[in-house]
N, C-alpha and C positions, 0 to 999 in steps of 0.2 A: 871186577871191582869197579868203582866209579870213577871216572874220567876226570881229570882236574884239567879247570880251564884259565886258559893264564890270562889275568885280568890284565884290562886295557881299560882307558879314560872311559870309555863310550860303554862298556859292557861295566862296568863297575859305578858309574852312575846312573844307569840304568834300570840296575838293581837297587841303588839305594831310594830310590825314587820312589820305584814299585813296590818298595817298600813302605814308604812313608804316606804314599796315597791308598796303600790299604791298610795303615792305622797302626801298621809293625813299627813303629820308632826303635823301639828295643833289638830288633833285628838288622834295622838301618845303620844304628849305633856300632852294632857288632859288626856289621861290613865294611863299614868305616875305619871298626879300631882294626881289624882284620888284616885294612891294606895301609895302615899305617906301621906293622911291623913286618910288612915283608923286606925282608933283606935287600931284593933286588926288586924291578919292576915296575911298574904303573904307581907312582905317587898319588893320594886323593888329590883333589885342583877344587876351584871355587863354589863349582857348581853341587858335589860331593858331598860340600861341608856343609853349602846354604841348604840344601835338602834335608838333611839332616836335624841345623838349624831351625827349620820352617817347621819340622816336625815336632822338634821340642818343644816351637813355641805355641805352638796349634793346642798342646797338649794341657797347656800350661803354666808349664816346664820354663819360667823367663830365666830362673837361674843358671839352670842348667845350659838354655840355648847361648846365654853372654859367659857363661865358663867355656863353649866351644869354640865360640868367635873369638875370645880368646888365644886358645891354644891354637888355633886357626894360625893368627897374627903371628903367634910364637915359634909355628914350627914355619913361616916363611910362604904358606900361601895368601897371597894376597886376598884382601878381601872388598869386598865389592860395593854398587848402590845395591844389591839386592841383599845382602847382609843387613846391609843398614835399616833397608825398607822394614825386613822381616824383624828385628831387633826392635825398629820403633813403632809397630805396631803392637808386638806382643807386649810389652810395655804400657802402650796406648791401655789393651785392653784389659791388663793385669793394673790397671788402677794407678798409672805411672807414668804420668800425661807430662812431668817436668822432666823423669828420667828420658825420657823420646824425644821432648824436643830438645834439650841436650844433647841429646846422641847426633839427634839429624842437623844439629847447629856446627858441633863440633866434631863428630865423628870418636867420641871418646863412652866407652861402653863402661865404666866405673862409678 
């Protein structure tokens, strides 16, 4: 049978990574939501979520990426300037040049 490998900070963002620079967002997502209900183990951290984020926003996806930075905030991992950066760009280029600098003014993703 197949070997399960017990994720760590470093091999589980890794993968979300490799995921998101080769266009799997939706696989990202899933590895994401993945190690958010394991019981015990490696918590995602900032780096996890911005990938993730970066991908959504790359995609698109602004809603989706400030519903994660969100839940980010909510479940207690802090979030960061690369949050912000990625947040006010995607923004930027989704046509939302006062929502970003908002964001980058104030830090308030609403």
């Amino acid at each position: 049978g197949a070997r399960r490998v017990e994720a760590d900070a470093v091999f589980s963002n890794a993968l979300i990574d490799a995921y998101v620079r080769c266009g799997r967002v939706d696989k990202a997502s899933q590895t994401l939501g993945e190690l958010l209900r394991m019981p015990h183990g490696q918590r995602p951290n900032a780096r996890g979520f911005n990938a993730v984020i970066k991908g959504l926003a790359r995609a698109g996806n602004v809603s989706s990426a400030v519903a994660l930075a969100r839940d980010m905030a909510r479940l207690g991992v802090e979030t960061t300037s690369v949050t912000d950066a990625t947040l006010a760009h995607a923004m930027a280029v989704a046509g939302k040049p006062r929502l970003a600098e908002r964001l980058l003014l104030s830090r308030n993703w609403t």
